[in-house]
N, C-alpha and C positions, 0 to 999 in steps of 0.2 A: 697319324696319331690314333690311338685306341685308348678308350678311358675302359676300368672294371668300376664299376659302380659298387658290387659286392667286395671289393679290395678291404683290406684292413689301413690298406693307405689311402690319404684323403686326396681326393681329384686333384686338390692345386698342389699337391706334391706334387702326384703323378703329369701332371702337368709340363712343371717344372724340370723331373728326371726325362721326361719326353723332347724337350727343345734342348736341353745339354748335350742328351746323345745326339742331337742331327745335329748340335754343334761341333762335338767328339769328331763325328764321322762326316764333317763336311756339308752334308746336306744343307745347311747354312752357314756357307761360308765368314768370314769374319769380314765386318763393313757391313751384310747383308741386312735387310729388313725383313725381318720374324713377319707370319702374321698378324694383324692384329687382333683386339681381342674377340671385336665383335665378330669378324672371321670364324675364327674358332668357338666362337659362344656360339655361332648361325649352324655352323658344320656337325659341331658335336651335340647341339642342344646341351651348354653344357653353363650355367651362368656366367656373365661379363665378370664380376667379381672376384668368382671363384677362380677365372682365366687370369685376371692380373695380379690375384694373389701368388699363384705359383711366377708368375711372371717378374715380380717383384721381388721377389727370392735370387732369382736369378742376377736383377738389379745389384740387390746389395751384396751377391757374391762377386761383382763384377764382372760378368758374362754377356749382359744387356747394358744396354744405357739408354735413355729416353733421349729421344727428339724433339723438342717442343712444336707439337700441332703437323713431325711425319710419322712418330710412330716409334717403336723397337727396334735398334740395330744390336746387332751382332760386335760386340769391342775386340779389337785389336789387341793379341795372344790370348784370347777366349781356348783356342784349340789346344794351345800347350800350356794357359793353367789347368785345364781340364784334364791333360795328360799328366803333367804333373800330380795331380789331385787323385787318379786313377790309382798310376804306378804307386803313391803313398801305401793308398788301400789295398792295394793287393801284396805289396809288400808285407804289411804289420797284419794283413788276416789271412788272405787266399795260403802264402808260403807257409806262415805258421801253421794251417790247419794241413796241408800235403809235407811237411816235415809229420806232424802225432801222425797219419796215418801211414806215413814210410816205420815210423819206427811201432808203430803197434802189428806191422806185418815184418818186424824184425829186418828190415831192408837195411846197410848199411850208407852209409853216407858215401863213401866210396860207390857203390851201388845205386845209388841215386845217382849221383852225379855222371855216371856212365849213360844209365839212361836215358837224363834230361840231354847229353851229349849227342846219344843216337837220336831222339828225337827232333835236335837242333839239325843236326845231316841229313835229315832226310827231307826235307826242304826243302 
């Protein structure tokens, strides 16, 4: 984990988007136990509160779940709401924005789609 302290976003977001991607990508797998806070509070010098605030996010997104007195695990389809949640966003923004810049370089859709074709082949 790596916090920016001068970020526009606030540590327990950053927090937060930190333990979803290494959920995303496996790093913590699903069942697993997260660090905990004080871990992460020791490591990063970074407040206990401010750590279970992003951590709590998490909670109510359903990614975490508490353990009474083990700690943070990882729930069961964490990975593929995540993927889920992912694919949504880059659908409704990442596509819409590379459709305006196909067509503000006059590219045609037919032409796009060849492309993203050759790029799918060459794989």
């Amino acid at each position: 984990m790596e916090f920016h302290f001068n970020n526009e976003q606030p540590i327990y977001r950053q927090i937060a988007a930190q333990i979803s991607a290494a959920i995303f990508n496996g790093s913590f797998p699903e069942g697993s136990q997260v660090p905990s806070t004080t871990e992460i509070s020791n490591r990063f010098n970074v407040n206990p509160a401010t750590i279970l605030k992003g951590m709590n996010q998490l909670v109510d997104q359903g990614l975490l779940e508490k353990r009474r007195g083990l700690g943070m695990f990882v729930t069961v389809g964490a990975q593929e709401q995540l993927q889920r949640v992912r694919k949504a966003q880059f659908l409704e923004h990442d596509v819409q924005q590379f459709i305006h810049a196909a067509q503000a370089l006059n590219i045609s859709a037919d032409e796009l789609q060849q492309l993203i074709g050759e790029g799918y082949s060459d794989e």
